[in-house]
N, C-alpha and C positions, 0 to 999 in steps of 0.2 A: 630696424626692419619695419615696414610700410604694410599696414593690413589689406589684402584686396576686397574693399568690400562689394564688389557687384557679384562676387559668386559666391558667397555668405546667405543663409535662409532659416530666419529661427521665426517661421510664425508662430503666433498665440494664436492656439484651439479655446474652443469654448468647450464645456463638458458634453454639450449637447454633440459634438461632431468626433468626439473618440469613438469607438468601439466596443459593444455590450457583450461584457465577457459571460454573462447570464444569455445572448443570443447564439452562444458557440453551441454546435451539434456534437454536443456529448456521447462518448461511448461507454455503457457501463460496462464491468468486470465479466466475463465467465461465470454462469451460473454458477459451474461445480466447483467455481471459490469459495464463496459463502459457504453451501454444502461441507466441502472437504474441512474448513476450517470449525462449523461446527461439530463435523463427525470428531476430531480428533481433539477438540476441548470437553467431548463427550467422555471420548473413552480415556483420554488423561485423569482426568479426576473421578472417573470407575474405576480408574488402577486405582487411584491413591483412597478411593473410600473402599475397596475390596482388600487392600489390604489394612486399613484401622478396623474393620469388622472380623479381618483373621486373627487380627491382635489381640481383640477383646477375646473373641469364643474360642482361642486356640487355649486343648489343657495339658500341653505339656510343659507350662512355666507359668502357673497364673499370673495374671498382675493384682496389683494390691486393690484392696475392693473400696479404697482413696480416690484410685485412678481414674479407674471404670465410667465415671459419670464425669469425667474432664475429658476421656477420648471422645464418648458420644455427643457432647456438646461440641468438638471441636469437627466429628464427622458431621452433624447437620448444619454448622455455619458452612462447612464446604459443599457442603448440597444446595445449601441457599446460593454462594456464591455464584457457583456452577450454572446454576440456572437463573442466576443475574446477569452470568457473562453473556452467557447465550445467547437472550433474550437480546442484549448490545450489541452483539456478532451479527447478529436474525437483523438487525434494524442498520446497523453504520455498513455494513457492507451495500447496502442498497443508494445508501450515498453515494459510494466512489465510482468515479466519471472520468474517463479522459478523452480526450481532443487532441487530435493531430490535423494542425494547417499549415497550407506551403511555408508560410515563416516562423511557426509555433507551433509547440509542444505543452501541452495544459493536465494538471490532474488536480482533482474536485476529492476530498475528503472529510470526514468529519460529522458525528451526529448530531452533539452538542455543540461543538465548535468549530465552527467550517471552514476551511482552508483551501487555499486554489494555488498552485505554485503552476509560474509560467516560465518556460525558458525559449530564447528565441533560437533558433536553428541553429545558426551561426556561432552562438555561441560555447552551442553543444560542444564541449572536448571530446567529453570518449563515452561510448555508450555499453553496456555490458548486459551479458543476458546472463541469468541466471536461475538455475533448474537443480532445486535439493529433490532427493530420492519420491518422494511423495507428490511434490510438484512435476516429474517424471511419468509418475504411475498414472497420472490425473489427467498430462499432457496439457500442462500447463508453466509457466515462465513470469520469472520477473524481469524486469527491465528496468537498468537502474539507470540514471542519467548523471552525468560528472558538468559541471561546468569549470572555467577556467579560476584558479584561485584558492581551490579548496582540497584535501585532502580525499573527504569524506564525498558522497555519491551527493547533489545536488535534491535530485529527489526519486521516489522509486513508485513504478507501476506494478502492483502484484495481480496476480490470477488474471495476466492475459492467454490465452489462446495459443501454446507455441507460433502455429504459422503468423498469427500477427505480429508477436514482439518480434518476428525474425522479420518481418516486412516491414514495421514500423525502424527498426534498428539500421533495415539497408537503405531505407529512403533517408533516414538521416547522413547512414556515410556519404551516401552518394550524391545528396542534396548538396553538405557540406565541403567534397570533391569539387563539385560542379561549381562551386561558388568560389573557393579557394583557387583554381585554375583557369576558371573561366573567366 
């Protein structure tokens, strides 16, 4: 079999003439992400330090007076923790970015370590929204993305906007329609 080469085209770019993924117009997250995820790292670790302080000062089964200064040591490293995590919640949610362009899909993560997964339109498989009870109350959505190949979700947008991930999600079906048909 005979190669045709006059309808063959692999030029060599220079780096100068790709495209600045630092030039995409970023979207960031839903304020009341950040918010909602700090409120309930809050009050997670209130449950779990309100009840080691019922532990200690409850006197219907003392505990052994060995103990006492193992729980409280073990209640303020979780206080410190708590407001270590925070503090990283407070800061990396301000990172996360996504970008939606006619042939791409982009999301920007990462405080310490920053990460950008890009997947091209086309190659989207199946896109899924997803809304637990709180992300509900908040009116807010995740949007996970599948590409072909993999079991597991490709990559996942959280604390969008319901009306976006549902806009964001129709333009991909129908992007993906339009191109599979057309």
């Amino acid at each position: 079999m005979e190669l045709q080469k006059d309808n063959f085209s692999n030029a060599s770019l220079s780096i100068e003439q790709l495209p600045q993924i630092s030039q995409l117009q970023q979207q960031p997250l839903a304020p009341i992400y950040a918010k909602t995820r700090l409120a309930l790292t809050f009050l997670f670790s209130s449950l779990v330090l309100l009840i080691g302080l019922i532990a200690i000062k409850q006197q219907f089964k003392p505990l052994p007076a060995e103990t006492l200064p193992v729980i409280s040591n073990i209640l303020i490293i979780i206080a410190i923790l708590t407001m270590v995590n925070m503090f990283y919640i407070f800061l990396a949610d301000k990172q996360k970015h996504y970008a939606l362009r006619a042939l791409d899909l982009h999301y920007t993560s990462g405080l310490i370590f920053r990460k950008t997964v890009s997947q091209p339109v086309l190659r989207i498989q199946h896109v899924e929204l997803k809304r637990g009870p709180i992300d509900r109350k908040v009116g807010l959505a995740k949007l996970q993305v599948f590409s072909a190949g993999g079991a597991l979700h490709t990559f996942e947008i959280p604390g969008l906007p319901v009306e976006d991930a549902e806009s964001i999600r129709q333009f991909i079906i129908s992007h993906k329609d339009a191109n599979n048909n057309g």
